[in-house]
N, C-alpha and C positions, 0 to 999 in steps of 0.2 A: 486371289488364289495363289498359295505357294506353289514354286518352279519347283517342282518335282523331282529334279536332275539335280538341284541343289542343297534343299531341307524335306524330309521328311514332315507332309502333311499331318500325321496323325495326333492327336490332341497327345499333352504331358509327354511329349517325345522330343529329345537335344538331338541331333545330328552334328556330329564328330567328325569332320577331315582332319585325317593325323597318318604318321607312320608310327608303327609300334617301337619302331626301333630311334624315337625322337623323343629326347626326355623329358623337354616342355611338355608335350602333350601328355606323358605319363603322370604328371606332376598335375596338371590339369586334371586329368579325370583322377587322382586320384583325390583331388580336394573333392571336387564335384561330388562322387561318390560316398565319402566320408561328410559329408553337409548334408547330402538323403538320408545316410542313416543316423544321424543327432536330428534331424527334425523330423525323423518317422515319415517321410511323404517317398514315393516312388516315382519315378519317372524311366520312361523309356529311353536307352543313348542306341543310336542309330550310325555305326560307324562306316562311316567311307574315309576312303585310301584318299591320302599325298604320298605317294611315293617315292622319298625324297632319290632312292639310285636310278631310280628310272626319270628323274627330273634334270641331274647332276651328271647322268650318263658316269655314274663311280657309286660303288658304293661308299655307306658315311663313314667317312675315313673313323676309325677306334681313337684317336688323340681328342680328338674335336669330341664325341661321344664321352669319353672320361674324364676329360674335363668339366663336362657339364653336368657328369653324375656327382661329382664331385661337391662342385659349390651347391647345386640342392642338397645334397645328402648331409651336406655342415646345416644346412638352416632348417634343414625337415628332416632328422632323425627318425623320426618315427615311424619314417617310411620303410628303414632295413635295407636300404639300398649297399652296395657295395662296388670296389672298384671290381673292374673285371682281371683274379688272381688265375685263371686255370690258363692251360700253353696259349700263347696268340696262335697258334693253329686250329684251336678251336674255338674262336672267336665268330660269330654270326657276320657270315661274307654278305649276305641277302636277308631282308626282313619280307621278300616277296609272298616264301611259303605261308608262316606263320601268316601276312593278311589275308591270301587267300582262304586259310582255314577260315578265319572270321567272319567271308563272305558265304563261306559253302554253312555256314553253321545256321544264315540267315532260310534255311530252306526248311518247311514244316517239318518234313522229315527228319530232320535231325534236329531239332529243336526250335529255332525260330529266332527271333528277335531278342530274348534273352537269353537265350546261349550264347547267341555271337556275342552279348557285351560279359557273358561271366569265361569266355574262351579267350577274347583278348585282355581283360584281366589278369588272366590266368598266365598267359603269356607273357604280360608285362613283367610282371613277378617274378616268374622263371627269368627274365632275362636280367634284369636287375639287382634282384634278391639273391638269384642264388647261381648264376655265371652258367645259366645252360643254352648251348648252342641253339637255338629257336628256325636258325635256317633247315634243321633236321628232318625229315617228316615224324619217324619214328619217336624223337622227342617232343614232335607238335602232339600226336596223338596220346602221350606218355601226360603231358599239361593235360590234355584234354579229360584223361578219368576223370578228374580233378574235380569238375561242372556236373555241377547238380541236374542241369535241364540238355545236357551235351549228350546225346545217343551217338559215344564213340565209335561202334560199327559203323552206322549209319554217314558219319560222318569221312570214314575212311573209305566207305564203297564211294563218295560223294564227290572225295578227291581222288580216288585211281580215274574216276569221269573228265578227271579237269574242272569240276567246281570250284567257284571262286577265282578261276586265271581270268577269263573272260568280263566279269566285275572290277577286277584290280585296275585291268587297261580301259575298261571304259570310264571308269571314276575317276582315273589318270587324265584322261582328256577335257573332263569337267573340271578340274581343278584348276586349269590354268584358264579358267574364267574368273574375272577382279572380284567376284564375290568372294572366290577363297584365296585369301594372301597366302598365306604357308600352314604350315603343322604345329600347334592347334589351330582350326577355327571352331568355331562353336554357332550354333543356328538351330534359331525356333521359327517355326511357320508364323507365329504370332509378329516375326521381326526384329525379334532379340537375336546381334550379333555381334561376336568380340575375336578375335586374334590375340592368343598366347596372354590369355586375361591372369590380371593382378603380378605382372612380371615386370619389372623396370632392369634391364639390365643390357650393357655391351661386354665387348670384345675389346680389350686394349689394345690390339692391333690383329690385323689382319692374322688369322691363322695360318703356319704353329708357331708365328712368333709370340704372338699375345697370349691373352690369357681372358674367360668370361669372369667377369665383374658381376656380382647382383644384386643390387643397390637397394633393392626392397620387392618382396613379396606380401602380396592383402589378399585372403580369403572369402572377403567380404563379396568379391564378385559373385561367387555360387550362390549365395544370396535373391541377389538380383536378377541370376537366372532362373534363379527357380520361383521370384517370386514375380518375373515375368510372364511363368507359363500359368500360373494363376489367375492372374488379372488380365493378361490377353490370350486366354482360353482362343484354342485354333476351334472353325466352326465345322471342320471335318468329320461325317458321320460314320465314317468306316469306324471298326470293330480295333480296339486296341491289339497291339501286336502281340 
């Protein structure tokens, strides 16, 4: 029986600990996602918070952040990523709001289980792609048109309530259990689990003197997760999300 507090039981379903505002992780789901759509199969990603400024008690310092958009964005073009060009005053001080939308998106009411993964998309994008402030509400919900299965009313009634605050901090405390090392992990009910998969890479010294090195990236892992959930199909009877 999967721990519940850690992967998501439901059968063809990834559970994602990540902060949106951690490049690995973006980089992650964005292979992930691009390896669904060339193999035509679906799967459900089930996102929970590492929070990394509420881990660090700081938010992620911007150097360390663009640096690392940096060396992915030389090796993965394709992504559209870019440095962050608009004032450092409006630079994302908090990646809190934008997950709690992600959490508040997981309620039938405003969509479900695939909203929250096409609203944190959607955010990743904006934040990366195109340098907009994400700690915003007004620009969270401005991403949010954006989602096909996102009832952005719904979703703004959802957050003046406080949804999604209450998720972030409880997810927060589940994290610093040895199942989830940092931002990304990745986990299937079936037992498939990896941390910041197909990434070889350090830091030449301790930040900001150094600089991250990235020695190789293999896509081949999304592969093997999804060809995990196949052959260790979870025996969970609930109803796909």
């Amino acid at each position: 029986m999967a721990d519940e507090e850690i992967v998501n039981p439901a059968p063809r379903t990834v559970t994602v600990w990540s902060d949106i505002g951690c490049p690995w992780a973006s980089l992650a789901l964005n292979t992930l996602r691009s390896r669904m759509r060339e193999r035509g199969e679906e799967a459900f990603i089930d996102h929970r918070c590492f929070p990394l400024e509420l881990f660090n008690s700081r938010p992620t310092p911007k150097f360390i952040v663009d640096a690392e958009v940096v060396i992915i964005a030389g090796l993965r073009p394709e992504l559209g990523w870019k440095p962050w060009t608009a004032p450092d005053w409006t630079y994302p001080v908090t990646t809190l709001p934008a997950m709690e939308a992600v959490q508040a998106c997981k309620r039938p009411s405003v969509g479900g289980l695939r909203a929250s993964d096409e609203l944190d998309g959607a955010l990743r994008e904006a934040f990366y792609v195109h340098g907009r402030c994400i700690s915003v509400h007004s620009v969270v919900l401005d991403v949010a048109e954006q989602c096909e299965h996102v009832d952005v009313r719904a979703l703004a009634a959802a957050l003046a309530e406080g949804a999604g605050r209450a998720e972030v901090h409880a997810q927060w405390r589940v994290a610093q259990r040895p199942e989830v090392r940092g931002s990304p992990q990745l986990l299937t009910a079936g037992g498939y689990t990896t941390h910041n998969p197909g990434a070889t890479y350090h830091w030449t010294a301790k930040p900001p003197e150094g600089f991250p090195r990235l020695e190789h990236y293999r896509t081949d892992w999304a592969d093997e997760l999804l060809d995990a959930l196949i052959t260790h199909p979870c025996t969970d009877e609930r109803e796909l999300p």
